[in-house]
C-alpha positions as CSV (number, residue, x, y, z in Angstrom):
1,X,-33.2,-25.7,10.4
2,X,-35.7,-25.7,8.0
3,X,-37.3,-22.0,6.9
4,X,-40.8,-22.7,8.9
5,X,-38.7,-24.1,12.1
6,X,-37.0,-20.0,11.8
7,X,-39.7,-18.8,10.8
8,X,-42.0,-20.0,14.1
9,X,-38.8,-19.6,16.5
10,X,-38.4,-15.8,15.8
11,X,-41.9,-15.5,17.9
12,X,-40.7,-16.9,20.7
13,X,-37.6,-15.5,20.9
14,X,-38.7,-12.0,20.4
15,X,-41.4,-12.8,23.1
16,X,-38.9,-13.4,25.5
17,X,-36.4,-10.6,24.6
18,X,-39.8,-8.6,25.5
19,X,-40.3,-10.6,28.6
20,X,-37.1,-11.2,30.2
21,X,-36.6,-7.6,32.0
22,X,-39.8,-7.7,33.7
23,X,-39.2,-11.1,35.2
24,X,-35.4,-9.4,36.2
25,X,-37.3,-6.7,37.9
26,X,-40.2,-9.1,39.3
27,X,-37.3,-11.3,40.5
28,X,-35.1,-8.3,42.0
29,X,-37.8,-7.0,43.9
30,X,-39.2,-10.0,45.0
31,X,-35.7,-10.4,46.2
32,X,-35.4,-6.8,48.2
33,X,-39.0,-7.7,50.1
34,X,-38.1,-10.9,50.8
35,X,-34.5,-9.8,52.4
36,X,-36.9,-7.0,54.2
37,X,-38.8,-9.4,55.7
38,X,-36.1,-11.9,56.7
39,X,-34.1,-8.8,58.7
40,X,-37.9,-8.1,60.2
41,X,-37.9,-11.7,61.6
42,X,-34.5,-11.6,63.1
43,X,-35.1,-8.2,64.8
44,X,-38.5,-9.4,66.3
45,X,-36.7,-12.6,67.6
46,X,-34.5,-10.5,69.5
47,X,-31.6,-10.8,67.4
48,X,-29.7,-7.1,67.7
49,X,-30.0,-4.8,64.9
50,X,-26.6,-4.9,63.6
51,X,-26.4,-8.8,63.9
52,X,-29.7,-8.9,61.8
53,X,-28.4,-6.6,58.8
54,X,-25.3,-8.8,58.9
55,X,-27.6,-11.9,58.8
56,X,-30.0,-10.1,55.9
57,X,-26.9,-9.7,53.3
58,X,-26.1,-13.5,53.2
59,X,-29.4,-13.8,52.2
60,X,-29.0,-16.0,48.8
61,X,-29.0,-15.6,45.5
62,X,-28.7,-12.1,44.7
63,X,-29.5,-10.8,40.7
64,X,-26.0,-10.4,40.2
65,X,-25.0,-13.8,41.2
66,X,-27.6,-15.0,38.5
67,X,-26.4,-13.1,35.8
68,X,-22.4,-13.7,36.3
69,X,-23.6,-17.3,36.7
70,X,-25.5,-16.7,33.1
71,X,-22.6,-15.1,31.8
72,X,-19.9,-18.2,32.6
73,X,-22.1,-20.3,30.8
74,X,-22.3,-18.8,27.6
């Protein structure tokens, strides 16, 4: 890589050291209303209470199935 390529990467990758927690965090509770909502549905569908929480945690793609996913890569 030539000195200007570094030199204009360094930018961008600090920008998205900076940004990458907030999209975690937008992400994670995006996740946490979305599995809300989705138990809400069941319940008002007349699925019973305990059924619908069961239902709610196979909800996909949890944070930490992301990041262990993340991890294998690398």
């Amino acid at each position: 890589m030539s000195f200007w390529a570094t030199l204009r990467t360094i930018p961008a990758v600090l920008g998205l050291i900076v940004r990458a927690p907030g999209w975690a965090l937008n992400y994670s509770l995006s996740y946490k209303r979305a599995k809300k909502q989705f138990k809400r549905q069941l319940i008002e569908q007349g699925v019973p209470q305990g059924d619908a929480e069961e239902l709610a945690e196979l909800f996909p793609f949890k944070m930490r199935d992301i990041i262990e996913t993340a991890r294998k890569i690398n």
